[in-house]
C-alpha positions in Angstrom: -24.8 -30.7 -40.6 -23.3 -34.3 -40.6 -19.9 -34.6 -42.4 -19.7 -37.7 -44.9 -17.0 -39.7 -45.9 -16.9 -41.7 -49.1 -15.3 -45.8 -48.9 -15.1 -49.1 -50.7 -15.7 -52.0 -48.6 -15.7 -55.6 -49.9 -18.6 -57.9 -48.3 -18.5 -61.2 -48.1 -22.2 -62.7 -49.6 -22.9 -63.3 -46.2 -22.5 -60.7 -44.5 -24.0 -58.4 -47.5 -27.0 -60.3 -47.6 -27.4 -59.9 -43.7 -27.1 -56.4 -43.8 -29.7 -55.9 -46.6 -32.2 -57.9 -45.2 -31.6 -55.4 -41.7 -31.9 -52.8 -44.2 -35.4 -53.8 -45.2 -36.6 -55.6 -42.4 -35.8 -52.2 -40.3 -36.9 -50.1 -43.0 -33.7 -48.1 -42.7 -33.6 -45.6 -45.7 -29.9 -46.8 -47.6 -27.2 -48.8 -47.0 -25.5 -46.1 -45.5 -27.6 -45.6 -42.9 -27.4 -49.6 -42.2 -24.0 -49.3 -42.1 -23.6 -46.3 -39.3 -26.6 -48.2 -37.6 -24.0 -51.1 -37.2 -21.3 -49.2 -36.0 -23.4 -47.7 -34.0 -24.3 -50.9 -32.5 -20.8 -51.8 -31.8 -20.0 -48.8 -30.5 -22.8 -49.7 -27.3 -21.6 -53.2 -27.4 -17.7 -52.0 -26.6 -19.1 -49.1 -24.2 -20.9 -51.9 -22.1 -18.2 -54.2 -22.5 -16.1 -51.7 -21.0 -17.9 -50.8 -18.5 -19.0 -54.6 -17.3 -15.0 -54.6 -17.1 -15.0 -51.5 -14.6 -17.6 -53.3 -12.1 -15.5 -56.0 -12.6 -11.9 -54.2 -11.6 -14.0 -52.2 -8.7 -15.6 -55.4 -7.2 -12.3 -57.2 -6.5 -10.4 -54.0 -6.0 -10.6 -52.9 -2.2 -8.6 -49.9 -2.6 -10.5 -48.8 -5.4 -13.5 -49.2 -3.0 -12.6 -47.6 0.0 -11.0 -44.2 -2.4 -14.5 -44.2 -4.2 -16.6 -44.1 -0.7 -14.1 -41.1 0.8 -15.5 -39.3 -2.8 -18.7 -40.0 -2.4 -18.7 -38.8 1.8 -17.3 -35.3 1.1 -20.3 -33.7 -1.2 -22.5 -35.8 1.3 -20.6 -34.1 4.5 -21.3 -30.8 2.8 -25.1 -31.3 2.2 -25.3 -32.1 6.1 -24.1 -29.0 7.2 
């Protein structure tokens, strides 16, 4: 069973009118459930930015490189045998 949490947030008319018209236009039951789809949605949009950043750090990081393929050969040595 999900936990809830009771807050007061303060919208600007923007913004609250955004997330209403989601709220219909996805047919999302409440505003609650608008709400956690948003966060929702940012937590993807941090987990990809984070990971965009990885490929980024690996792809100019030789070391990183050459420590990921001696990983990757030792399970693959085992298989062989």
């Amino acid at each position: 069973m999900n936990e809830t949490h009771r807050k007061h947030v303060s919208l600007s008319h923007e913004v609250n009118s955004f997330l209403e018209n989601f709220q219909r236009d996805h047919q999302l039951p409440n505003f609650s459930a608008t709400i956690e789809h948003a966060a929702n949605a940012l937590k993807r949009e941090m987990l990809i930015a984070g990971y965009e950043q990885f490929a980024n750090d690996f792809a100019n990081f030789k070391e990183m490189q050459i420590d990921a393929q001696t990983w990757l050969e030792a399970p693959m040595l085992e298989r062989k045998q």
